[in-house]
N, C-alpha and C positions, 0 to 999 in steps of 0.2 A: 504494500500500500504506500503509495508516494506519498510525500508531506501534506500537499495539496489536500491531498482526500483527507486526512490524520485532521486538517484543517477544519475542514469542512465538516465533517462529522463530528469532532468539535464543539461545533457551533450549533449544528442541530442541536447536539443533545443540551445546550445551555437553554434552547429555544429561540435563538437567535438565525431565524428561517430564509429570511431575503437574502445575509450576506452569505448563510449556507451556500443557496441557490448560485448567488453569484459566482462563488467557488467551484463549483461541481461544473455550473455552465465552461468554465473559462477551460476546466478539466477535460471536459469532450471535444475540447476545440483543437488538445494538442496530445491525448492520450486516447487509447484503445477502449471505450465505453465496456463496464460491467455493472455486472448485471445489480452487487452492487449501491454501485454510483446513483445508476435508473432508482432500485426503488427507494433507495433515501432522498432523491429529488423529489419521488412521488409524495414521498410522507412530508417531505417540505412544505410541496402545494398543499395538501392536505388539510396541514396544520392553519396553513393562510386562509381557507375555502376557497381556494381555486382550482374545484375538484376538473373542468375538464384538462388543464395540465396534469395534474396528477394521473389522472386516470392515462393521458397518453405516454408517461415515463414507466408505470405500472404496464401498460402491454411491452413497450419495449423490453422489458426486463424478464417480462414472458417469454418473447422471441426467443431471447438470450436460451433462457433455459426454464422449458416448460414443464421441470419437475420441481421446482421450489415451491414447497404450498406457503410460503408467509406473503408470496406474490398475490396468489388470488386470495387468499382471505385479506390482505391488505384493499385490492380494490374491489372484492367483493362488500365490501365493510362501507365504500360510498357509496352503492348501487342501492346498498340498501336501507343507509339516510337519507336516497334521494327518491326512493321508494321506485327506483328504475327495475322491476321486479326482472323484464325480461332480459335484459341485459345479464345481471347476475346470473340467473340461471343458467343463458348458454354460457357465459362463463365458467361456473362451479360443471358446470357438466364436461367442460374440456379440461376442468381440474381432476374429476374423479374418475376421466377417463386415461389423465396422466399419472397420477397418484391415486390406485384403486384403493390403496390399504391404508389413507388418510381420512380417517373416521371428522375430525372437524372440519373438513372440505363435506366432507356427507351431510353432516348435521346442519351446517349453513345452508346446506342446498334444500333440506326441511323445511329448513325456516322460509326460505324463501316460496318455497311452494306452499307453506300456511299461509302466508301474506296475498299470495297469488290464488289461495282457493284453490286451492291444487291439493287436496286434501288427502286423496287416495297415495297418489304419491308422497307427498309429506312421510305418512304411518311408514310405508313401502322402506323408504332412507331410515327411517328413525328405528325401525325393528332391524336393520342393516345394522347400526350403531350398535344397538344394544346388543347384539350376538356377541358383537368383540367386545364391548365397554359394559358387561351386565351390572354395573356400580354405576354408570352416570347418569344421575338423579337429572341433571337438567334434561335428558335425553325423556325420562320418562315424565316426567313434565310437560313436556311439550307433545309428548303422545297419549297423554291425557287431555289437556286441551280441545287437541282434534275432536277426538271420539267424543267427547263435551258434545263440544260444534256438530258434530256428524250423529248425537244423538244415540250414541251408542254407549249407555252411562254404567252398564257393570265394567267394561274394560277400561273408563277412566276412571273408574272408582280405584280399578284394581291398579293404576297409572299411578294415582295419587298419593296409594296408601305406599305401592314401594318407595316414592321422593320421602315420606317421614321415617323410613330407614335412615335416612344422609340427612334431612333437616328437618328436625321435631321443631324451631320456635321459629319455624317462618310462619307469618299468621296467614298470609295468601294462599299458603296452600291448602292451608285446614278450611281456608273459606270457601276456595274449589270445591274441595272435596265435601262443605255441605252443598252446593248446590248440586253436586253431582247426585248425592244422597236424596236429595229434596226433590231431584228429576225422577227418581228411580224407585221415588213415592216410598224409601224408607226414614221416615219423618224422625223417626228416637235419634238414630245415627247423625242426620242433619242439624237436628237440635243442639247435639253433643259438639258436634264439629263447629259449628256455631259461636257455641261457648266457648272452645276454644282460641278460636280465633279473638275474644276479647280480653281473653286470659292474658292471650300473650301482647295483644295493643287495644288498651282501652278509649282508644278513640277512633273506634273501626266501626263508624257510623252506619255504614250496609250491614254489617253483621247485626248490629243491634234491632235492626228493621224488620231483618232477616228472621230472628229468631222471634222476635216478639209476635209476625204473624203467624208462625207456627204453633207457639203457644195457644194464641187464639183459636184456631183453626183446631187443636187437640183438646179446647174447652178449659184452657188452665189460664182462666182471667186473670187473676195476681200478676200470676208472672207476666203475662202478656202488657199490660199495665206498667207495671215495673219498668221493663226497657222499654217500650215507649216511650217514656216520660225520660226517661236517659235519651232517648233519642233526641225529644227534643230540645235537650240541654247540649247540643253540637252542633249549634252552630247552620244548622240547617235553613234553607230558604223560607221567608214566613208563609206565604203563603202553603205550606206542607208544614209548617208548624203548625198550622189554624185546623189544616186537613186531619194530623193526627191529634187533636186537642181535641175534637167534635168527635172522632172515633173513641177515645180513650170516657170520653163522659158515656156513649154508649156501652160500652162494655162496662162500665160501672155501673148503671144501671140495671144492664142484665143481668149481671152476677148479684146485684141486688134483690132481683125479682125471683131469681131462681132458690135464693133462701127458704 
């Protein structure tokens, strides 16, 4: 590595981007371009948002050599801030056809086909991953998801409960996985998952909503009652303030009358 580049890289890494740039430039004018030079230019533009430079030092550095995968998941990574779904995908697909056995070229390529509604594909990559990676909780996460989406709620059920193997206090997932339970019309389970989810962030104003119409709904006024009125103490829009205040006097009523 010539000084020049030593320089230059440098300077990226200080975040000092434009004179990077100017370096690198000045480097292709009298040295043999690699591969690289290309993608630290890219990540230069990158960092500036001038992703379609970026993105044109990112394929060069392809050309160069089309088995590096920090290449395409670097420029797979604008396509899909920039929500350019198709682009990424033929990209990652001439990724995973250069690098078959690079599992987060596969997973990206998932994601991308969840975003693109490409949902059958999505599961197809994501069940790819998990053969080799049977531990990557984000893997099963995002194949819970789907199945959510696609309405098929015992296999995201069953998605969701392996992510709390690898993360029991993430509260999103437990929130998932009640509605998953709540889809699949087993109410105790959702309720539980519910409460969960508050356990661990008690200012997880859907959950509170969440569960309180369950309650409802299973005939257990108190509690129903109870978080609602929690509910409405976050901060919520008034006009759904007003909405669950009007509800909550009814079900005090009822459970009044029912005495």
């Amino acid at each position: 590595m010539s000084d020049k580049i030593k320089n230059a890289v440098e300077l990226y890494n200080k975040g000092e981007y434009e004179k990077a740039i100017d370096i690198f430039s000045s480097v292709l004018e009298t040295e043999k371009p690699t591969v690289e030079v290309y993608n630290t230019i890219g990540l230069c533009y990158n960092a500036i948002g001038n992703s379609e430079k970026a993105e044109d030092n990112f394929l060069k550095a392809i050309e160069l050599d089309p088995k590096a995968p920090e290449l395409y998941i670097n420029l797979a990574d604008i396509y899909y801030k920039n929500k350019d779904f198709g682009n990424g995908i033929e990209l990652l697909l001439q990724g995973e056809y250069e690098i078959p056995d690079n599992m987060v070229i596969r997973h990206f390529l998932a994601r991308f086909y969840m975003e693109d509604s490409r949902l059958d594909l999505a599961i197809d990559e994501l069940e790819k991953v998990l053969e080799v990676q049977p531990e990557n909780y984000d893997a099963y996460y995002d194949l819970g998801k789907v199945h959510f989406e696609l309405g098929n709620y015992a296999p995201a059920i069953e998605n969701f409960e392996n992510v709390l193997e690898y993360k029991e206090d993430n509260q999103w997932i437990y929130f998932y996985l009640a509605q998953a339970y709540e889809a699949n019309d087993e109410i105790d389970k959702a309720i539980s998952n519910y409460l969960k989810t508050i356990a661990r962030d008690d200012g997880f104003y859907q959950a509170y909503k969440k569960v309180a119409i369950l309650f409802l709904a299973r005939g257990d006024y108190e509690d129903a009652v109870e978080y609602f009125e929690d509910y409405m103490d976050m901060g919520i829009p008034e006009e759904e303030k007003n909405n669950i205040a009007k509800l909550v006097e009814r079900i005090k009523k009822k459970s009044e009358n029912e005495k």
